[in-house]
C-alpha positions, 0 to 999 in steps of 0.5 A: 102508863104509856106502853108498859105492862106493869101490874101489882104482885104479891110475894109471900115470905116469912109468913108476909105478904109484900106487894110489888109492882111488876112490868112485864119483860120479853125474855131477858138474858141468862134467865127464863124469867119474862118479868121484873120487880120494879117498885117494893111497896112493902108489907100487904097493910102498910102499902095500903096506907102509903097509896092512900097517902100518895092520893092525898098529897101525889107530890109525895108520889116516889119520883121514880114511878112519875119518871117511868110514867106511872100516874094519879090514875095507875095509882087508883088503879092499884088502890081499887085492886088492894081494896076489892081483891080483884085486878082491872082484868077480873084476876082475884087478887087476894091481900090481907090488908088488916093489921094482926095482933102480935103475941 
């Protein structure tokens, strides 16, 4: 990552977490917001499943991220976050990457 705050964030809704990949942005105009979603990995198990793909075949890796200069080793990176719930900081990072039964 050359230069960009970007980090893993969840976001809770409908009783689902979803994982995104978010850059940090100085105060944008018209909001208060200092950050931006920049990537949708999807549902907690499911963007589990697609880093580990994306390690194996990184050709497959969405041009987007390569074009904004995220790596095979950002990658890493977020896989390790996913699987051991705690971010490079030492920020808890709690995901539920086990897939639920449906009644």
């Amino acid at each position: 990552m050359k230069g960009k705050l970007a980090y893993l964030s969840q976001v809770k809704s409908g009783g689902k977490q979803y994982i995104y990949l978010t850059e940090y942005k100085a105060m944008q105009e018209y909001s208060t917001k200092t950050e931006q979603h920049v990537f949708s990995f999807g549902q907690a198990p499911k963007a589990l499943v697609k880093m580990k793909y994306w390690i194996k075949y990184f050709e497959d890796f969405p041009e987007e991220l390569k074009q904004q200069g995220f790596t095979k080793k950002d990658l890493e990176k977020w896989i390790e976050t996913l699987k051991t719930g705690v971010t490079p900081s030492g920020r808890k990072f709690v995901v539920d990457t086990k897939k639920r039964a449906v009644f």
